[in-house]
C-alpha positions as a Markdown table, in Angstrom:
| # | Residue | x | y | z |
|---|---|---|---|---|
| 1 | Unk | 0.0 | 0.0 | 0.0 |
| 2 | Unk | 2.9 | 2.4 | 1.1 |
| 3 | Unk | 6.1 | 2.7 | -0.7 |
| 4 | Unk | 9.2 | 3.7 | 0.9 |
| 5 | Unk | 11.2 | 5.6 | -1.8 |
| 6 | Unk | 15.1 | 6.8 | -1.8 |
| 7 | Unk | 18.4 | 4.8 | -3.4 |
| 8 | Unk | 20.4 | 5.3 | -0.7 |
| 9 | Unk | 18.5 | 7.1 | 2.3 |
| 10 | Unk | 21.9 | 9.5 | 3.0 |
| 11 | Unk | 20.6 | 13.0 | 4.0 |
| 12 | Unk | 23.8 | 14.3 | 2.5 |
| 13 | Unk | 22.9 | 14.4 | -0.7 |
| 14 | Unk | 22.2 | 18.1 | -0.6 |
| 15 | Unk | 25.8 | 19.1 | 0.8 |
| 16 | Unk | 27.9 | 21.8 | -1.5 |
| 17 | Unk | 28.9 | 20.7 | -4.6 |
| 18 | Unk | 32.1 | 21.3 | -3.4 |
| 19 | Unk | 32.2 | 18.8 | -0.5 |
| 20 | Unk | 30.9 | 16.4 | -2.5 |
| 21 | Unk | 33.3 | 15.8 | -5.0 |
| 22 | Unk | 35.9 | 15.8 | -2.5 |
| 23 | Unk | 33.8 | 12.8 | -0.9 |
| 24 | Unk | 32.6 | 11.3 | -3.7 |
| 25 | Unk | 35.7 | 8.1 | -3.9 |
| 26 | Unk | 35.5 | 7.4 | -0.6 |
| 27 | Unk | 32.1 | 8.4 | 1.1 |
| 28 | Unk | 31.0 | 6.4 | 4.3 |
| 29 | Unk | 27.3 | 6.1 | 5.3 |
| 30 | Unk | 26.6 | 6.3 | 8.9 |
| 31 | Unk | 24.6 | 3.7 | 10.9 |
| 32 | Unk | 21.6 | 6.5 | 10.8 |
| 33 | Unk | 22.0 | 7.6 | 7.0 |
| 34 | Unk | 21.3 | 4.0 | 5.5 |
| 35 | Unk | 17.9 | 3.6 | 7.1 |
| 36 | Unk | 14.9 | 5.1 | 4.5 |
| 37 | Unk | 12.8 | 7.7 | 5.4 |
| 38 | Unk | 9.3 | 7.1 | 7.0 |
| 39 | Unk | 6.9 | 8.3 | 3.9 |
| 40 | Unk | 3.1 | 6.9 | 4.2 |
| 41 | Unk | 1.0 | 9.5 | 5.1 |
| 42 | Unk | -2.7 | 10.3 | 4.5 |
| 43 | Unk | -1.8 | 12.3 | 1.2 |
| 44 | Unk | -0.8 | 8.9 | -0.5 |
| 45 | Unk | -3.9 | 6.6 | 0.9 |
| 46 | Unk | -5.8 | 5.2 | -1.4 |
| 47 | Unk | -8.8 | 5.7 | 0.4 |
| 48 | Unk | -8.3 | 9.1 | 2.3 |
| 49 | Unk | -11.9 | 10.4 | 2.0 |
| 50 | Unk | -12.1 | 7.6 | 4.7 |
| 51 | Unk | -10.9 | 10.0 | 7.1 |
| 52 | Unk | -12.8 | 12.8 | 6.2 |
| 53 | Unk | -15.6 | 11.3 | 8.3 |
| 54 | Unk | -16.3 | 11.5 | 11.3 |
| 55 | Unk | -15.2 | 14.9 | 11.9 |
| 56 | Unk | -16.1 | 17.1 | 14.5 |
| 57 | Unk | -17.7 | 19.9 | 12.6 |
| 58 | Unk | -17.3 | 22.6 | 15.6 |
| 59 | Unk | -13.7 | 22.4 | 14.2 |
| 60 | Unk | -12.2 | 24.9 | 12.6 |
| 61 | Unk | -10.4 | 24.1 | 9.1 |
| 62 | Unk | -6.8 | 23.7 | 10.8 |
| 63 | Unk | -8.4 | 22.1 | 13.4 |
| 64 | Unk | -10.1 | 19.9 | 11.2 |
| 65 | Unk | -7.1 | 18.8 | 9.3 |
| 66 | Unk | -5.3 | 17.9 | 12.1 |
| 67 | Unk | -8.6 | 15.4 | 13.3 |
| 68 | Unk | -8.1 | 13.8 | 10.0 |
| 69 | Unk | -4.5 | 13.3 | 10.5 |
| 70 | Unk | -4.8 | 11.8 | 14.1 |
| 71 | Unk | -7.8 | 9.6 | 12.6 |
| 72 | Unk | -5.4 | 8.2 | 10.3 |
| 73 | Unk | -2.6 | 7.6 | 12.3 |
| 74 | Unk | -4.3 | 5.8 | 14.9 |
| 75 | Unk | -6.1 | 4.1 | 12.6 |
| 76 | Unk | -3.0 | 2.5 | 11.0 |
| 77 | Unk | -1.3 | 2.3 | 14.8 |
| 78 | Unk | -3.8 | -0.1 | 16.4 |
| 79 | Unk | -5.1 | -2.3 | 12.9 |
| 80 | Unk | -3.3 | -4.6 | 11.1 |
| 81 | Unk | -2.2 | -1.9 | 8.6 |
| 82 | Unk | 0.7 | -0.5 | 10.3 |
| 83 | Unk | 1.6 | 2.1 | 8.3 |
| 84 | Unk | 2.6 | -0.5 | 5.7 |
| 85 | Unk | 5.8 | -1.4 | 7.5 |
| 86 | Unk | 7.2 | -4.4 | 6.6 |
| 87 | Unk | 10.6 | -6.2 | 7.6 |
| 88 | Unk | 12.0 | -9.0 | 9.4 |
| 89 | Unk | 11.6 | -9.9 | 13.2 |
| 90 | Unk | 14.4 | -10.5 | 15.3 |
| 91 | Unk | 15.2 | -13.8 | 16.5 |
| 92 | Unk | 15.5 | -12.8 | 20.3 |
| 93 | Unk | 12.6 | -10.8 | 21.7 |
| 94 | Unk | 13.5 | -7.3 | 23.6 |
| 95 | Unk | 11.9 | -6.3 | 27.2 |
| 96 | Unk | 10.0 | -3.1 | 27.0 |
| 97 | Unk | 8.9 | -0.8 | 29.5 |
| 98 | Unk | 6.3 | -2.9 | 30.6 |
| 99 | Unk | 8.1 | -5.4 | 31.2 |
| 100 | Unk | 7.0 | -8.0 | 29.0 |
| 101 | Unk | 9.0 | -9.5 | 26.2 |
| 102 | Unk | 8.1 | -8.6 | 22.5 |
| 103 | Unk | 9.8 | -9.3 | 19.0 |
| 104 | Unk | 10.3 | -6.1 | 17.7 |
| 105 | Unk | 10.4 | -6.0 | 13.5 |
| 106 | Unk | 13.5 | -4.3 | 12.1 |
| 107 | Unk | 11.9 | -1.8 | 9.1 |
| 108 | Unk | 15.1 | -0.2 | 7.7 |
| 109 | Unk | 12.8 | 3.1 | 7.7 |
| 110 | Unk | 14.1 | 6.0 | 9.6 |
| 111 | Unk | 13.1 | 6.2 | 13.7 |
| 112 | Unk | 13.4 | 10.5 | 13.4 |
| 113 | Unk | 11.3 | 10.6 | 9.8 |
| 114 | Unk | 8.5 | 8.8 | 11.9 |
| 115 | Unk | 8.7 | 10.9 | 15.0 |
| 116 | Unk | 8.6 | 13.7 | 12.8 |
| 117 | Unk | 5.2 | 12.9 | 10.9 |
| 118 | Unk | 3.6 | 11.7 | 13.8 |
| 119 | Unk | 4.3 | 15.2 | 15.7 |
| 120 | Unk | 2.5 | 16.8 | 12.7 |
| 121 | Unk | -0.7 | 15.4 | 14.6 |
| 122 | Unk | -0.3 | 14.9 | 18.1 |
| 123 | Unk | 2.1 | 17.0 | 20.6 |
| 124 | Unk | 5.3 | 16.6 | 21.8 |
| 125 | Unk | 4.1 | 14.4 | 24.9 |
| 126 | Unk | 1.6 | 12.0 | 23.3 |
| 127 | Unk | 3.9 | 11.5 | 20.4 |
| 128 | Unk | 6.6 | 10.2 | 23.0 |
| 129 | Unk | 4.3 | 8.8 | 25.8 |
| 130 | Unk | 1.6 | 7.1 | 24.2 |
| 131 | Unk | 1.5 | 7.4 | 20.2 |
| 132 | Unk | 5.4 | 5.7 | 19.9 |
| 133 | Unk | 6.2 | 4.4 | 23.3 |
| 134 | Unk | 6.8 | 0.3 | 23.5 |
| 135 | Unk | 5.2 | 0.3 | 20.3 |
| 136 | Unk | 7.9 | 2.0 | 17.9 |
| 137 | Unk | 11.3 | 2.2 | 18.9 |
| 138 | Unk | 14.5 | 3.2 | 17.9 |
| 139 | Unk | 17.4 | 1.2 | 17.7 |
| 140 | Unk | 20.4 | 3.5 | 16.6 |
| 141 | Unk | 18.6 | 5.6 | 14.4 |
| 142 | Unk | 16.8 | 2.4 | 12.8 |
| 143 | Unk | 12.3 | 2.4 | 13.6 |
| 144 | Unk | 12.0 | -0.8 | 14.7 |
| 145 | Unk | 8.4 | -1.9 | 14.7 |
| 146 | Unk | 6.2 | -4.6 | 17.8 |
| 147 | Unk | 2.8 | -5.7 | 16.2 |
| 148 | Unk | 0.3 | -5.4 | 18.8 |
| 149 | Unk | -2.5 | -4.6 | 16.4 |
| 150 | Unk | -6.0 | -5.9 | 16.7 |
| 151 | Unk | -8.7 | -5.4 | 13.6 |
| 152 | Unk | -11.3 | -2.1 | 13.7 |
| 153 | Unk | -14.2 | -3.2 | 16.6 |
| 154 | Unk | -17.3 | -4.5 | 13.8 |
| 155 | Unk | -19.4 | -3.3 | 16.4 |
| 156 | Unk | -18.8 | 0.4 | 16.3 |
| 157 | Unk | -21.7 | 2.0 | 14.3 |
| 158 | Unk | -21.9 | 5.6 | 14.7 |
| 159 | Unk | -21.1 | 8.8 | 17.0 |
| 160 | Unk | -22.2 | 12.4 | 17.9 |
| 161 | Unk | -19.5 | 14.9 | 19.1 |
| 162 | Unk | -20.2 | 17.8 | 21.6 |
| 163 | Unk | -17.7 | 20.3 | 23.2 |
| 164 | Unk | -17.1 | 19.9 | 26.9 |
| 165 | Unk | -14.7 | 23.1 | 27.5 |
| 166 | Unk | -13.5 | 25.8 | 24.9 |
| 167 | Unk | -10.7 | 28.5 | 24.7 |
| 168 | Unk | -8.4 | 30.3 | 22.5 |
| 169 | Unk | -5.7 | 27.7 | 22.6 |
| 170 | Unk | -7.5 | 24.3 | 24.0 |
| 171 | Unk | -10.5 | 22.9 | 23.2 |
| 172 | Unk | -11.8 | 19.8 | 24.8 |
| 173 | Unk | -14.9 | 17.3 | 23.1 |
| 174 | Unk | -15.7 | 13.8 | 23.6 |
| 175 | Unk | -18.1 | 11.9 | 21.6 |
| 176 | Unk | -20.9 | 9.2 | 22.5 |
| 177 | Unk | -20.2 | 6.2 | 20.2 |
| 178 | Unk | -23.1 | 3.5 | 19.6 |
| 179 | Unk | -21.7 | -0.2 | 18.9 |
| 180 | Unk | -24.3 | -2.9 | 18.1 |
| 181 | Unk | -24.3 | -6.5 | 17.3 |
| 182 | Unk | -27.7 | -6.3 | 16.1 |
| 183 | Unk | -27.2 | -8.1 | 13.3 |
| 184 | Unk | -25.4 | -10.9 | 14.6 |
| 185 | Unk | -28.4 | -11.4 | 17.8 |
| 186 | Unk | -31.0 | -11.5 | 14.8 |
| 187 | Unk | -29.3 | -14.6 | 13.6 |
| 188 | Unk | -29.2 | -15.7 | 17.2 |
| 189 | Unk | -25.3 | -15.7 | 17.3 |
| 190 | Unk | -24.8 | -13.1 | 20.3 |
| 191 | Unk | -22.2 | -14.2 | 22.6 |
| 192 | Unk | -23.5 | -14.5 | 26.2 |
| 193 | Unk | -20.9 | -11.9 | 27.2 |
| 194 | Unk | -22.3 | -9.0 | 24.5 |
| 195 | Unk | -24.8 | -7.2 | 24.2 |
| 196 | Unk | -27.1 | -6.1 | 21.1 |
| 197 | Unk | -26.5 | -2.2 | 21.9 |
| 198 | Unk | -24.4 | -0.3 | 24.0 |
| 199 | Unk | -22.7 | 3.5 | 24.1 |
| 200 | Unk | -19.3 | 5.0 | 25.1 |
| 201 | Unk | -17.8 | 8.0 | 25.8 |
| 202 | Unk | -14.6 | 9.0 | 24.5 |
| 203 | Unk | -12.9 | 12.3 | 25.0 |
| 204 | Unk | -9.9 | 14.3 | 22.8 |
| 205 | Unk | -8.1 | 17.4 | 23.7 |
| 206 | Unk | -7.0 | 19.5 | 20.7 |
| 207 | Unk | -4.2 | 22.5 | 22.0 |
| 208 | Unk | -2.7 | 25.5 | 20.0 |
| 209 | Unk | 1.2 | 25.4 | 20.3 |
| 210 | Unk | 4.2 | 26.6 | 18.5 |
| 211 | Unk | 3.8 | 24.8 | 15.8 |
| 212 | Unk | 0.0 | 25.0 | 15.5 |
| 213 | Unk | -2.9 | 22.6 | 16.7 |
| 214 | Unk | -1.9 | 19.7 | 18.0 |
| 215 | Unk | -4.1 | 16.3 | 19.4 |
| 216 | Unk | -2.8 | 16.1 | 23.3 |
| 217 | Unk | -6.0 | 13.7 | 23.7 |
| 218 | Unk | -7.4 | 11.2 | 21.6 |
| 219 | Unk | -9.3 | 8.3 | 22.8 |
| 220 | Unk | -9.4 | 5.1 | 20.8 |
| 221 | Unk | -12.9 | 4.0 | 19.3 |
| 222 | Unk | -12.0 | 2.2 | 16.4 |
């Protein structure tokens, strides 16, 4: 689905002409130059106008845009598409901060590239805390990659958003999400530990910082 594009992924390529030719017989690539950089995004999904809904519509446009990008991101963090990262899993499984054993996969795709694009979404915080944490790591530059996804809950049918506080630079709304296996208890197949229709509440904080709106928040439905 994604393609991860570059010959050799060294971010000199831009250096003075000069420097380069002086380099040019006997140039070394660094342990963090080789890896690839990090390059799905929502631009190049096939299906984007899958994100477009649902969105907030209290949100401004920036704020809007952002939504859509933390939709997408999450959506590929916790399903089986995982950002279309592919690679091999090491033999010998790391402890992570939990401290539970997991085999992480090594992508060859750059650990900073993928910090980077998911800070255009979330802040500085979440990004480290929750969005990357045990899941993506970096292993001398290299994003190394722990599957831990699970597929979209079938039961999630729709939602209605409302503000719960407002100001210049925060704004906080949650949204009351209706799951159903109506369906499946029409064909008598409900599980004794379901039932046919229930409702959550999730809540998301969106904040203004230097770098513009950023998801501090975000509560998985999916």
């Amino acid at each position: 689905m994604f393609f991860f594009s570059g010959c050799s992924g060294n971010k000199n390529d831009n250096r003075p002409q000069s420097v380069t030719e002086k380099t040019t017989a006997h140039t070394e690539i660094t342990e963090e130059e080789k890896y690839l950089p990090f390059t799905a995004t929502l631009e190049n999904y096939s299906d984007k106008e899958f994100f477009s809904s649902p969105c907030p519509d209290f949100l401004n446009a920036e704020q809007k845009d952002i939504w859509k990008k933390a939709y997408y991101m999450t959506y590929m963090s916790v399903t089986s598409q995982s950002f279309g990262l592919s690679g091999e899993y090491e033999k010998a499984p790391r402890k992570s901060e939990d401290g539970n054993e997991y085999h992480y996969m090594r992508t060859g795709v750059s650990y900073d590239e993928m910090y980077d694009y998911i800070r255009t979404a979330f802040t500085k915080e979440y990004t480290e805390e929750i969005f990357l944490g045990d899941t993506y790591i970096s292993d001398g530059g290299e994003l190394l990659f722990c599957d831990r996804a699970r597929e979209p809950d079938i039961s999630y049918k729709d939602c209605d958003f409302y503000v719960v506080s407002q100001s210049g630079d925060k704004i906080r709304f949650a949204m009351t999400a209706v799951y159903s296996w109506h369906g499946i208890a029409q064909l008598g197949e409900l599980d004794k530990t379901e039932t046919e229709t229930h409702y959550e509440e999730h809540f998301f904080t969106m904040i203004k910082t230097e770098d513009g709106w950023r998801m501090s928040e975000y509560s998985y439905w999916l």
